[in-house]
N, C-alpha and C positions, 0 to 999 in steps of 0.2 A: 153417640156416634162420632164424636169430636174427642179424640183423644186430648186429652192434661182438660179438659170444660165439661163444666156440668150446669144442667139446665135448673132453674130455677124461677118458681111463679111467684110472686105477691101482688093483694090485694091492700092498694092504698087509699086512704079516706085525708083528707086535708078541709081542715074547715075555712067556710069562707073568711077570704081575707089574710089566709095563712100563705107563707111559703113554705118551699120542702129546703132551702137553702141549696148554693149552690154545691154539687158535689158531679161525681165520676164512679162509674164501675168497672170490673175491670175485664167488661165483653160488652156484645150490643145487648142493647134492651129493645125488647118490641114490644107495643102495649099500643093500649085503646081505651079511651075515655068511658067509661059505663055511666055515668053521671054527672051533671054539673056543666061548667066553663073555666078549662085552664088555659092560662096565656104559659107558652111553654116556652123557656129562651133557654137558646143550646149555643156554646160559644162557634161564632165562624159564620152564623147563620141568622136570615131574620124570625124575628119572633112570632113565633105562633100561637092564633088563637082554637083549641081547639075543644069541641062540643059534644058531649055522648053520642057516641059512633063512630068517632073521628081516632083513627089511628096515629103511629107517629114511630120511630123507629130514630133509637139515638144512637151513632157509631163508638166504640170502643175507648174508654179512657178520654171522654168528650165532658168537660165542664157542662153542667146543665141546672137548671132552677124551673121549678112549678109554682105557679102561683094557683091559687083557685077562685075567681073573679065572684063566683056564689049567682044566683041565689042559693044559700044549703051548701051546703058538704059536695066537693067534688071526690070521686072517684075510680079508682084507674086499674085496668090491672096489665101487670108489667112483666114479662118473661124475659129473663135474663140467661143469657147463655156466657157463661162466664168462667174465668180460670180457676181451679181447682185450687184452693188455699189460700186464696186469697179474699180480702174482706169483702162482699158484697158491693159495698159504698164506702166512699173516701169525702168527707168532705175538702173543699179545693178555697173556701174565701171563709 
């Protein structure tokens, strides 16, 4: 319904202790915790901790890093509404 974006889901698992590194896509993501405890830091902003059920929504081309504090495997699922030809994820550090 957004001409030149296309919508796109993934379901991501991070083991405790891990991060996802910082990176960027190139639209918003909106996603929600289905498991676990990630501390979410998005540049510009303070850090969040957030808990299965806990949404979160990152603005376009926005530096971002996921940690998953554990106990277990956190997991997330993340809908990305993002520009056509371009690579999903950039990492930025």
């Amino acid at each position: 319904s957004i001409p030149g974006r296309e919508i796109v889901q993934v379901l991501t698992e991070i083991p405790e202790g891990v991060a996802s590194g910082w990176h960027m896509h190139p639209g918003e993501e909106v996603g929600y915790i289905i498991a676990g405890t990630v501390e979410m830091e998005i540049e510009g902003r303070e850090t969040l901790t957030l808990h299965a059920g806990d949404p979160f929504l990152i603005p376009p081309r926005t530096p971002h890093n996921a940690l998953d504090l554990g106990p277990g495997t956190g997991v997330m699922l993340s809908t990305y509404i993002v520009e056509v030809d371009e690579p999903i994820a950039s990492f930025t550090r």
